[in-house]
Backbone atoms as SQL, in Angstrom:
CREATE TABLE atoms (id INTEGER PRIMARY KEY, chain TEXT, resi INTEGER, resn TEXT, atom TEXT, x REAL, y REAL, z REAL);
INSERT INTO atoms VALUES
  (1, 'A', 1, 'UNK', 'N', 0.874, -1.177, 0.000),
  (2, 'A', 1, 'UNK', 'CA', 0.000, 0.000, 0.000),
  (3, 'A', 1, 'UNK', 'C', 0.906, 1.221, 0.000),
  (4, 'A', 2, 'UNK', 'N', 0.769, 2.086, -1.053),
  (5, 'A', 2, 'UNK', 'CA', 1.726, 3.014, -1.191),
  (6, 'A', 2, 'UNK', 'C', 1.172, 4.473, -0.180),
  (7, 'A', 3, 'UNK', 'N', 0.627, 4.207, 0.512),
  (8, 'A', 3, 'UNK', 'CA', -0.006, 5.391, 1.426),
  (9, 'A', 3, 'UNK', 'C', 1.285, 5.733, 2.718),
  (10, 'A', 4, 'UNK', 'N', 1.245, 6.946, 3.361),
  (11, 'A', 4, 'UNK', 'CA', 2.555, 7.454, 3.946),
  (12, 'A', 4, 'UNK', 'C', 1.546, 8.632, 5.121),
  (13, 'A', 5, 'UNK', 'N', 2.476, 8.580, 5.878),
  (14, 'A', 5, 'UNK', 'CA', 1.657, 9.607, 6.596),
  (15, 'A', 5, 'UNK', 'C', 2.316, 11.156, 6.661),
  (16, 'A', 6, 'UNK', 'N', 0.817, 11.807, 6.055),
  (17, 'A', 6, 'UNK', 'CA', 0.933, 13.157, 5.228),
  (18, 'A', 6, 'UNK', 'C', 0.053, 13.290, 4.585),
  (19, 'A', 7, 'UNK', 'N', -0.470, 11.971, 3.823),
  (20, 'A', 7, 'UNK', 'CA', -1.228, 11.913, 2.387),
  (21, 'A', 7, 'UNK', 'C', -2.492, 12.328, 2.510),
  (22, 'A', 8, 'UNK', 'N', -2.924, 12.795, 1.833),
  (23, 'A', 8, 'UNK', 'CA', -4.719, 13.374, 2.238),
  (24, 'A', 8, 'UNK', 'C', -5.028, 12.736, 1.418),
  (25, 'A', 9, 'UNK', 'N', -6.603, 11.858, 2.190),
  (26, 'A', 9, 'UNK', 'CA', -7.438, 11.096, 1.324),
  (27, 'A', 9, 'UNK', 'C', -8.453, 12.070, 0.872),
  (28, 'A', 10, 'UNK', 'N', -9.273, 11.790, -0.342),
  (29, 'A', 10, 'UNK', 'CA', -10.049, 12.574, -1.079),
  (30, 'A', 10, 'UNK', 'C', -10.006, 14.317, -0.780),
  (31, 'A', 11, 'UNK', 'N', -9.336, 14.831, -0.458),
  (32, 'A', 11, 'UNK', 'CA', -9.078, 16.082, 0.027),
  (33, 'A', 11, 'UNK', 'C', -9.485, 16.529, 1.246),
  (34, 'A', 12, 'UNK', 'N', -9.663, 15.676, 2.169),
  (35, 'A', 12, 'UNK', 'CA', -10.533, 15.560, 3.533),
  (36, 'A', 12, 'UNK', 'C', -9.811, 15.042, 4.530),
  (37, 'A', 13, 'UNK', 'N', -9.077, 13.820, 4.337),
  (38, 'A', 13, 'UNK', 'CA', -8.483, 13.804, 5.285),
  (39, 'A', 13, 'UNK', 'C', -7.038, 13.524, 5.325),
  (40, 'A', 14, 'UNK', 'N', -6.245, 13.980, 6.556),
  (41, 'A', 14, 'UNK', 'CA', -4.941, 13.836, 6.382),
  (42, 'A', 14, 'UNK', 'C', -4.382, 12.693, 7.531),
  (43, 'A', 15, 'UNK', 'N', -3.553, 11.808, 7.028),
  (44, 'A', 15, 'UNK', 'CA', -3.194, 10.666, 7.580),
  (45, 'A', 15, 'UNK', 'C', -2.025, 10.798, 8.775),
  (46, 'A', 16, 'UNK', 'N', -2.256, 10.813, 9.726),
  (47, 'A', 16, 'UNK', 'CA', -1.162, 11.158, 10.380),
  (48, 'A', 16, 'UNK', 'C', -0.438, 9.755, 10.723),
  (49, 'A', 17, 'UNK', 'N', -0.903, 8.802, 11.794),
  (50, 'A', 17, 'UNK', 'CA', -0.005, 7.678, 11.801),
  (51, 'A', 17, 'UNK', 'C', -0.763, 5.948, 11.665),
  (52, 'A', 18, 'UNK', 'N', -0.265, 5.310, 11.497),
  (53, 'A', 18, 'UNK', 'CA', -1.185, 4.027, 11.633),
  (54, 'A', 18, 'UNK', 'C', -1.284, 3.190, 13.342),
  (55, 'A', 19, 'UNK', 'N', -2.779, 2.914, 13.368),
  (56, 'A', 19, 'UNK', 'CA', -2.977, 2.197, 14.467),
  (57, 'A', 19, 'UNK', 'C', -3.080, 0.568, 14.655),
  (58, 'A', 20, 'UNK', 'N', -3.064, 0.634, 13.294),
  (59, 'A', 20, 'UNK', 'CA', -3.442, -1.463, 13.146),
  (60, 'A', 20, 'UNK', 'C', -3.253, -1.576, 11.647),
  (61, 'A', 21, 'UNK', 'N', -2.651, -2.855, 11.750),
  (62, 'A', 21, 'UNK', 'CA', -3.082, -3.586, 10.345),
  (63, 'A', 21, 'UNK', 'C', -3.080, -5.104, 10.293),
  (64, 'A', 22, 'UNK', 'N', -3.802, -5.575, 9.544),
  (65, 'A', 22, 'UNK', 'CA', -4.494, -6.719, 9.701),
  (66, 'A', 22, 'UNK', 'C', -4.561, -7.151, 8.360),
  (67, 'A', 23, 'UNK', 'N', -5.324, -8.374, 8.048),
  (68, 'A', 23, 'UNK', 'CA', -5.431, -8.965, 6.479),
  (69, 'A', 23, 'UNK', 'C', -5.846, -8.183, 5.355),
  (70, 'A', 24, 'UNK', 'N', -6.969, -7.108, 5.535),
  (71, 'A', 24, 'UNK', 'CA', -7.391, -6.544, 4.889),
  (72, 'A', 24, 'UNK', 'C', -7.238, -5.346, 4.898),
  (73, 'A', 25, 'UNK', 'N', -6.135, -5.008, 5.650),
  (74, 'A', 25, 'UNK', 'CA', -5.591, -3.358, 4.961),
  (75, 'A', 25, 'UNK', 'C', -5.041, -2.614, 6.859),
  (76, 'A', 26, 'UNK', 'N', -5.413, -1.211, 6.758),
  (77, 'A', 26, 'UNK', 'CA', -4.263, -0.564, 8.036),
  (78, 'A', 26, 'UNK', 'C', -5.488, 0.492, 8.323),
  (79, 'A', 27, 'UNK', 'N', -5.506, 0.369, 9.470),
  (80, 'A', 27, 'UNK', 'CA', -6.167, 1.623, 10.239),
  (81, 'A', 27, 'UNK', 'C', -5.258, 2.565, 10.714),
  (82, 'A', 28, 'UNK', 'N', -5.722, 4.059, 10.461),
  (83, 'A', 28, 'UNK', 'CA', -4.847, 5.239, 10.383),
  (84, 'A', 28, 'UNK', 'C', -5.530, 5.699, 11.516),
  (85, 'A', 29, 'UNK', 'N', -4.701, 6.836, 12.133),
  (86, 'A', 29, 'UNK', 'CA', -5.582, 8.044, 13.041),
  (87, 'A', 29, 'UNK', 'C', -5.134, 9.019, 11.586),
  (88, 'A', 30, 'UNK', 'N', -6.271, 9.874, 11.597),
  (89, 'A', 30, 'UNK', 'CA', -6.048, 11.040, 10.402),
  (90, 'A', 30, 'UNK', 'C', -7.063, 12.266, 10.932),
  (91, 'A', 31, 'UNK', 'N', -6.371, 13.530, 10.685),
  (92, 'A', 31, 'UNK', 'CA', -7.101, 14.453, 10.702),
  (93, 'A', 31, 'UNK', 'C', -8.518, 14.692, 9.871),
  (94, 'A', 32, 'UNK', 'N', -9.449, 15.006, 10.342),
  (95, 'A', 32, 'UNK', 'CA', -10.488, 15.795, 9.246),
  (96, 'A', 32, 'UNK', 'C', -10.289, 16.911, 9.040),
  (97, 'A', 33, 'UNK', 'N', -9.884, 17.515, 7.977),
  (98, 'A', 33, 'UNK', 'CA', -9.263, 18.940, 7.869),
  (99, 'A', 33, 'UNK', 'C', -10.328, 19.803, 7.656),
  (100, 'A', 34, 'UNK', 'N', -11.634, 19.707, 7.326),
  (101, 'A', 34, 'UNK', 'CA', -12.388, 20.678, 7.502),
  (102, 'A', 34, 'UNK', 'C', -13.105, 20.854, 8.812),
  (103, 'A', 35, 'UNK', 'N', -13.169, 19.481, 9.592),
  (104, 'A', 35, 'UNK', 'CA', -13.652, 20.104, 10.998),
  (105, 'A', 35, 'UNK', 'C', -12.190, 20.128, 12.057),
  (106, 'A', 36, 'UNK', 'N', -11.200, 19.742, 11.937),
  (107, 'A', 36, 'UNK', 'CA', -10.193, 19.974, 12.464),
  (108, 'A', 36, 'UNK', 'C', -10.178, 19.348, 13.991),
  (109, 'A', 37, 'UNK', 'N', -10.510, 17.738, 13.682),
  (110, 'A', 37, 'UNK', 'CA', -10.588, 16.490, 14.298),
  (111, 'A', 37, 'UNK', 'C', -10.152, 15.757, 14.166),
  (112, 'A', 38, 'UNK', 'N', -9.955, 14.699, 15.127),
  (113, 'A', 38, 'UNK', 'CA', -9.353, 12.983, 14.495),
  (114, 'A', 38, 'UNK', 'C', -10.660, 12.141, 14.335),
  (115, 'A', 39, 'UNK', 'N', -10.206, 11.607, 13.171),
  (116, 'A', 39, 'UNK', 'CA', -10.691, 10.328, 13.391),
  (117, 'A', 39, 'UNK', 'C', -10.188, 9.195, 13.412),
  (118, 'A', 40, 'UNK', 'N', -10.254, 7.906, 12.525),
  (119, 'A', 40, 'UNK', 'CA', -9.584, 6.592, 12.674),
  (120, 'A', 40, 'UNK', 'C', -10.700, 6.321, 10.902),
  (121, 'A', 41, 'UNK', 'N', -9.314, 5.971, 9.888),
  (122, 'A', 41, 'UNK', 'CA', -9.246, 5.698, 8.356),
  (123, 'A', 41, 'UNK', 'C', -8.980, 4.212, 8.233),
  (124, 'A', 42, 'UNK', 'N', -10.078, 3.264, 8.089),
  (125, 'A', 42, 'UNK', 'CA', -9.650, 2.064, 7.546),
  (126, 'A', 42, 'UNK', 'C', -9.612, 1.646, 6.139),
  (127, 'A', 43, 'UNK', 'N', -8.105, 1.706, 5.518),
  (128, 'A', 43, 'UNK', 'CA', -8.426, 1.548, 4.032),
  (129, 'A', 43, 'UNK', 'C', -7.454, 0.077, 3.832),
  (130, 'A', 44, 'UNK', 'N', -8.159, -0.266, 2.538),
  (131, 'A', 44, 'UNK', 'CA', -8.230, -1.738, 2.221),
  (132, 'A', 44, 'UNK', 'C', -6.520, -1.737, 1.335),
  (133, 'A', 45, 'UNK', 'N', -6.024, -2.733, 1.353),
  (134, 'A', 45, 'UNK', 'CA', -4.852, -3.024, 1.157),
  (135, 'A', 45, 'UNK', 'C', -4.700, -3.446, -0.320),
  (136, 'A', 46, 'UNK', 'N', -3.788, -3.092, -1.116),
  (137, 'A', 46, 'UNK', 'CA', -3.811, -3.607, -2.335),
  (138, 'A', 46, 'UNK', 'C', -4.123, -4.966, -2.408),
  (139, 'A', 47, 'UNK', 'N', -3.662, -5.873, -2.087),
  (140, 'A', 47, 'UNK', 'CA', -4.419, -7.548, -2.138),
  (141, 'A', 47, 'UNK', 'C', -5.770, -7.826, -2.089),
  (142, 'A', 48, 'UNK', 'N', -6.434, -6.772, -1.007),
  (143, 'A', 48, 'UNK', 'CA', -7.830, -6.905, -0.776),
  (144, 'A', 48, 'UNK', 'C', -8.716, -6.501, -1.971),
  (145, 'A', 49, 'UNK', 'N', -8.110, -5.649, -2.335),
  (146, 'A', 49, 'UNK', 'CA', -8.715, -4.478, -3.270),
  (147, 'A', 49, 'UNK', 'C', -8.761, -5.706, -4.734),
  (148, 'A', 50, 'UNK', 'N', -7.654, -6.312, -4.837),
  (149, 'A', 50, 'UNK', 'CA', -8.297, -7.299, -5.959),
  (150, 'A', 50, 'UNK', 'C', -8.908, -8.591, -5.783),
  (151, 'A', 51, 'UNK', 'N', -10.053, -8.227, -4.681),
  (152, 'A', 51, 'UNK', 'CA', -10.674, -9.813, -4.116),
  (153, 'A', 51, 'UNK', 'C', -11.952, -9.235, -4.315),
  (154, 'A', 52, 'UNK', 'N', -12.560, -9.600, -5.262),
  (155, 'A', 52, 'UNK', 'CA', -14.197, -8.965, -5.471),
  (156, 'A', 52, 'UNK', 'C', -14.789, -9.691, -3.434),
  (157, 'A', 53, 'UNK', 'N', -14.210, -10.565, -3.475),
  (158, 'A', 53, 'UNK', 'CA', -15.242, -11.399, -2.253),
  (159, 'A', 53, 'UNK', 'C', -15.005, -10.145, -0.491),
  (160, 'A', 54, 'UNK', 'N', -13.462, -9.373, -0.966),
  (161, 'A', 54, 'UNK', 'CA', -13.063, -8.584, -0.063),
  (162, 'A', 54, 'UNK', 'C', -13.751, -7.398, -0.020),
  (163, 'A', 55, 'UNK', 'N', -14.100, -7.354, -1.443),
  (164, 'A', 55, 'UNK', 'CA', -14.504, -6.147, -1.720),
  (165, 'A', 55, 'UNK', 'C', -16.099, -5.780, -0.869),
  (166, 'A', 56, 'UNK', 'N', -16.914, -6.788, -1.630),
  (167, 'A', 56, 'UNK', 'CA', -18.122, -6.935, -1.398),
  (168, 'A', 56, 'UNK', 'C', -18.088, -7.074, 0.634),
  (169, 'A', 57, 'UNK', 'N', -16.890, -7.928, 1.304),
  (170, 'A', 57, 'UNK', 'CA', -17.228, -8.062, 2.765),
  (171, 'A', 57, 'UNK', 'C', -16.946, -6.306, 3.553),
  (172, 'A', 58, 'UNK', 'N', -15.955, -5.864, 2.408),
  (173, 'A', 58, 'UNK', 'CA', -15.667, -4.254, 3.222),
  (174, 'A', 58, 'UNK', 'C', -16.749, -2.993, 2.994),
  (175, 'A', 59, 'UNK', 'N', -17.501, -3.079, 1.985),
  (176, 'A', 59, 'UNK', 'CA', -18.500, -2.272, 1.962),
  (177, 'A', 59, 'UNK', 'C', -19.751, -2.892, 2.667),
  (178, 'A', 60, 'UNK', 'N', -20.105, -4.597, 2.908),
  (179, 'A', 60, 'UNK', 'CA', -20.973, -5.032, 3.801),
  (180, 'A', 60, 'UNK', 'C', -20.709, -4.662, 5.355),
  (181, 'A', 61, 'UNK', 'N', -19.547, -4.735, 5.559),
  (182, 'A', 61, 'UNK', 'CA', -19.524, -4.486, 6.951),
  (183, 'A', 61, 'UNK', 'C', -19.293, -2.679, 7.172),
  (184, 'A', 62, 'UNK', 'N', -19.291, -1.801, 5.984),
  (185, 'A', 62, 'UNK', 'CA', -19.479, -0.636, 6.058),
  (186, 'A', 62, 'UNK', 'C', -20.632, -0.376, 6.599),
  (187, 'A', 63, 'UNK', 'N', -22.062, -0.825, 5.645),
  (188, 'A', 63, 'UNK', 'CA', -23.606, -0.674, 5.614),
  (189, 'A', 63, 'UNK', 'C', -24.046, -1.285, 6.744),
  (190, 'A', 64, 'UNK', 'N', -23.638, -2.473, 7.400),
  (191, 'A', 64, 'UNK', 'CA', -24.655, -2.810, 8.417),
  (192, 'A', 64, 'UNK', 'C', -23.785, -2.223, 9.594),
  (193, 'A', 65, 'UNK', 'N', -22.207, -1.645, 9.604),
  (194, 'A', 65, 'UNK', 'CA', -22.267, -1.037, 11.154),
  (195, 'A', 65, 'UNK', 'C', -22.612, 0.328, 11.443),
  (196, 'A', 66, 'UNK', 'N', -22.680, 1.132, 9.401),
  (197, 'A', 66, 'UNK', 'CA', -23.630, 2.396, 9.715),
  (198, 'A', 66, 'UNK', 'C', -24.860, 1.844, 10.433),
  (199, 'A', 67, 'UNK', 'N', -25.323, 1.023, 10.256),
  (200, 'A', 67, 'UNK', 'CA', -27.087, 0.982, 10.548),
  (201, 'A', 67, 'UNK', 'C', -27.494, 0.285, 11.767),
  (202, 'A', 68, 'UNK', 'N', -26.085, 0.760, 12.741),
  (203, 'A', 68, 'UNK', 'CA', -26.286, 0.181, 14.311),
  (204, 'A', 68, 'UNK', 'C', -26.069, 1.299, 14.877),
  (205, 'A', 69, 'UNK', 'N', -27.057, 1.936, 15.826),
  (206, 'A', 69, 'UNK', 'CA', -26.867, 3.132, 16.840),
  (207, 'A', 69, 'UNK', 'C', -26.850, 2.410, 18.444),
  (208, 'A', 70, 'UNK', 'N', -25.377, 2.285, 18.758),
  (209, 'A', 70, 'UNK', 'CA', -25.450, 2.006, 19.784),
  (210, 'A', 70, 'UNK', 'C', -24.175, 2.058, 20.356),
  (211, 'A', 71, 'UNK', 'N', -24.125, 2.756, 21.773),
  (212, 'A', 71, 'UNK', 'CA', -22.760, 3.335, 22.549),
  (213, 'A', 71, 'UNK', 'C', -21.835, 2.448, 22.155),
  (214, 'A', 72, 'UNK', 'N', -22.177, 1.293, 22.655),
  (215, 'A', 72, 'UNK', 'CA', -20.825, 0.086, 22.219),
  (216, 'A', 72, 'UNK', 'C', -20.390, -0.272, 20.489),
  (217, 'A', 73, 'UNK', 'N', -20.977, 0.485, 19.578),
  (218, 'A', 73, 'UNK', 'CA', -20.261, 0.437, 18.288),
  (219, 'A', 73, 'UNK', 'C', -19.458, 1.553, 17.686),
  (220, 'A', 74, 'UNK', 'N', -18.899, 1.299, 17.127),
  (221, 'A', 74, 'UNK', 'CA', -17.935, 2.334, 16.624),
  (222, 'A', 74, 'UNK', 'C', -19.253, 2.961, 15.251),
  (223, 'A', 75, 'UNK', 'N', -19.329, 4.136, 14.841),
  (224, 'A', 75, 'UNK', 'CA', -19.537, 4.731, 13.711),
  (225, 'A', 75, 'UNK', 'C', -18.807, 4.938, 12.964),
  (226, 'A', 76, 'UNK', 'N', -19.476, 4.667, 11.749),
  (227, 'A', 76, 'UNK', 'CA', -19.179, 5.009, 10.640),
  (228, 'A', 76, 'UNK', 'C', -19.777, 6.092, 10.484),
  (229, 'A', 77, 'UNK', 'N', -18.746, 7.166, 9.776),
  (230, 'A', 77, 'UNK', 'CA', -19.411, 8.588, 9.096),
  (231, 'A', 77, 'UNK', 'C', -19.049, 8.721, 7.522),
  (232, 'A', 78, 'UNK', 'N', -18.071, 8.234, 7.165),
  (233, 'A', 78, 'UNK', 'CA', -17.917, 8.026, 5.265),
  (234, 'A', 78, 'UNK', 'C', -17.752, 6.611, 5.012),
  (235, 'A', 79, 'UNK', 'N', -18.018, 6.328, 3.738),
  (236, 'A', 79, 'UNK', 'CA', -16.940, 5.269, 3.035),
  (237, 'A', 79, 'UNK', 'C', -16.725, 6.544, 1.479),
  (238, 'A', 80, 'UNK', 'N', -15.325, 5.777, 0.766),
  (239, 'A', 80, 'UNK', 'CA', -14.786, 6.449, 0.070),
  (240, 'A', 80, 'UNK', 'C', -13.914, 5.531, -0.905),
  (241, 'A', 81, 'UNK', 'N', -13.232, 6.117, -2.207),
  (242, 'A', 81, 'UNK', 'CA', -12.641, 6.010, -2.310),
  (243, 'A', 81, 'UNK', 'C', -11.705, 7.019, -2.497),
  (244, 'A', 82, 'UNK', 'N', -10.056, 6.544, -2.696),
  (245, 'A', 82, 'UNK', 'CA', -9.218, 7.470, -2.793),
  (246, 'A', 82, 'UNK', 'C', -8.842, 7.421, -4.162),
  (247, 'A', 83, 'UNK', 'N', -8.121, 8.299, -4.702),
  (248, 'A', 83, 'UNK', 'CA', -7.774, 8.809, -6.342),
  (249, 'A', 83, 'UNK', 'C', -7.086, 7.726, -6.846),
  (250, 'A', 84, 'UNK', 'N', -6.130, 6.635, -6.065),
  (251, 'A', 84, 'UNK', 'CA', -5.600, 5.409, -6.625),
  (252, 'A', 84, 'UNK', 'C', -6.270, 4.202, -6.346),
  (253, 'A', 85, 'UNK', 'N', -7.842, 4.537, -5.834),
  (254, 'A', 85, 'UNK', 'CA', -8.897, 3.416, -5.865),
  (255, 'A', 85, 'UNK', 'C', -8.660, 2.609, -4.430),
  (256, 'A', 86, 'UNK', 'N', -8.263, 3.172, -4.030),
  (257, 'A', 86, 'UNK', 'CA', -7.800, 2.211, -2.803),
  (258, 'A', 86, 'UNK', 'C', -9.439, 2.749, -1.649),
  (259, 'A', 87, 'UNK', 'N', -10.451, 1.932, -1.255),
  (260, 'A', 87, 'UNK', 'CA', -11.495, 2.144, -0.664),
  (261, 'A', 87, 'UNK', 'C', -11.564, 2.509, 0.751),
  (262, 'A', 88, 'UNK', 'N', -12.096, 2.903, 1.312),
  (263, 'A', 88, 'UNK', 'CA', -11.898, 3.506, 3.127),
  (264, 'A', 88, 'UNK', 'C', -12.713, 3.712, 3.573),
  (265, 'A', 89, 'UNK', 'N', -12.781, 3.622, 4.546),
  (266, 'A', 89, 'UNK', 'CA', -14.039, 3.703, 5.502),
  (267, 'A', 89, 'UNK', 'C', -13.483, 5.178, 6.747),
  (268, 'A', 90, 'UNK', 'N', -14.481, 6.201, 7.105),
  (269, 'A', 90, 'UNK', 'CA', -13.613, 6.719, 7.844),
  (270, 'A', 90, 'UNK', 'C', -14.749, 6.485, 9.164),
  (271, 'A', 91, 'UNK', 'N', -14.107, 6.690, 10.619),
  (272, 'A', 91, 'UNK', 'CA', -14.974, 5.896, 11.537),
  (273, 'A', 91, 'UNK', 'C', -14.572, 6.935, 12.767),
  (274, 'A', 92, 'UNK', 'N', -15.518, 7.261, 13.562),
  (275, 'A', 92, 'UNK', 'CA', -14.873, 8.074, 14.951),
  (276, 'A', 92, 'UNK', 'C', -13.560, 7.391, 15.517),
  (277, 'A', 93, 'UNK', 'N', -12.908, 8.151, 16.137),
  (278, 'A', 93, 'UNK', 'CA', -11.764, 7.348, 16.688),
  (279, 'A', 93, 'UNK', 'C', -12.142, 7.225, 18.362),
  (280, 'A', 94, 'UNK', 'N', -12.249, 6.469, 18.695),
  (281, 'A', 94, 'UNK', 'CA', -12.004, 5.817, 20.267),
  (282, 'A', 94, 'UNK', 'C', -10.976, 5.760, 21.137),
  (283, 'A', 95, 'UNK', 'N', -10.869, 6.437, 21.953),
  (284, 'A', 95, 'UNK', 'CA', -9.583, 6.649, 22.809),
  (285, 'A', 95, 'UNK', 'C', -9.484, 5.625, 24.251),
  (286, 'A', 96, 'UNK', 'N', -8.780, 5.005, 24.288),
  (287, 'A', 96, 'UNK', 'CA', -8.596, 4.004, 25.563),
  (288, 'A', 96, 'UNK', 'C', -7.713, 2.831, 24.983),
  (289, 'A', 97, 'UNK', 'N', -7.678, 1.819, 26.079),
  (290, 'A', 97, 'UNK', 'CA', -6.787, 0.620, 25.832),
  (291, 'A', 97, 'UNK', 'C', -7.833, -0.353, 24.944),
  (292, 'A', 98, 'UNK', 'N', -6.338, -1.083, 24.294),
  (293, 'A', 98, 'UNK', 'CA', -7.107, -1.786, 23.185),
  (294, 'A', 98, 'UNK', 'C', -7.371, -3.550, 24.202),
  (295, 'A', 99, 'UNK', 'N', -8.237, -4.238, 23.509),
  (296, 'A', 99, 'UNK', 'CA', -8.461, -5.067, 24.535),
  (297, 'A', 99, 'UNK', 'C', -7.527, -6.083, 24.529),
  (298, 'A', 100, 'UNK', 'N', -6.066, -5.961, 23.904),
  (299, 'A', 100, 'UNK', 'CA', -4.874, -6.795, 24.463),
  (300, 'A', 100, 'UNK', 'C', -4.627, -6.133, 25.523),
  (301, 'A', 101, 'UNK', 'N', -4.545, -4.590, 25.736),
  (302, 'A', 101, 'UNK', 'CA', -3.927, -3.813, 26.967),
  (303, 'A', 101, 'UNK', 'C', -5.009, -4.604, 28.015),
  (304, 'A', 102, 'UNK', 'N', -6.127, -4.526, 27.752),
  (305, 'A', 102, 'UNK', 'CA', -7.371, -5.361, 28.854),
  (306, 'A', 102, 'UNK', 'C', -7.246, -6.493, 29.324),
  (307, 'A', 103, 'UNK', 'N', -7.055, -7.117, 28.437),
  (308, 'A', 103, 'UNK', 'CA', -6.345, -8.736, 28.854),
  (309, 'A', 103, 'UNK', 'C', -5.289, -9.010, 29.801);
């Protein structure tokens, strides 16, 4: 994934560092530059990006966790893509220990 932190996705947001990555791509903390916030950028990894089956599970699990209102889920506020097609989801960011720190 040729993404770096600096890069602004769709002109909105700016990537500052990564928090995770996993099979299907890297979660960022990134600024929202027009409200001048963080959030947390999950975008899909070149491998994923050529798996129609990846494709179809990252925009499914986009739509059904927009369509859960409830304290214990994370929101979704965009999905997107970026100018080299690479897809993202952008999501509030959550501040606390992750549940290895819990463990």
């Amino acid at each position: 994934m040729g993404l770096e932190a600096g890069a602004v996705l769709a002109r909105s947001y700016r990537l500052l560092h990564t928090i995770g990555e996993g099979g299907m791509g890297r979660v960022w903390i990134a600024e929202q530059l027009a409200l001048e916030r963080k959030v947390a950028v999950k975008v899909l990894s070149d491998e994923a990006i050529q798996s129609q089956a990846a494709l179809e599970l990252f925009y499914r699990e986009a739509r059904a966790t927009a369509r859960v209102d409830n304290p214990h889920v994370i929101r979704v506020l965009e999905v997107d893509v970026t100018e080299q097609g690479w897809p993202f989801l952008v999501l509030e960011l959550l501040v606390g220990e992750t549940l290895e720190e819990r463990v």
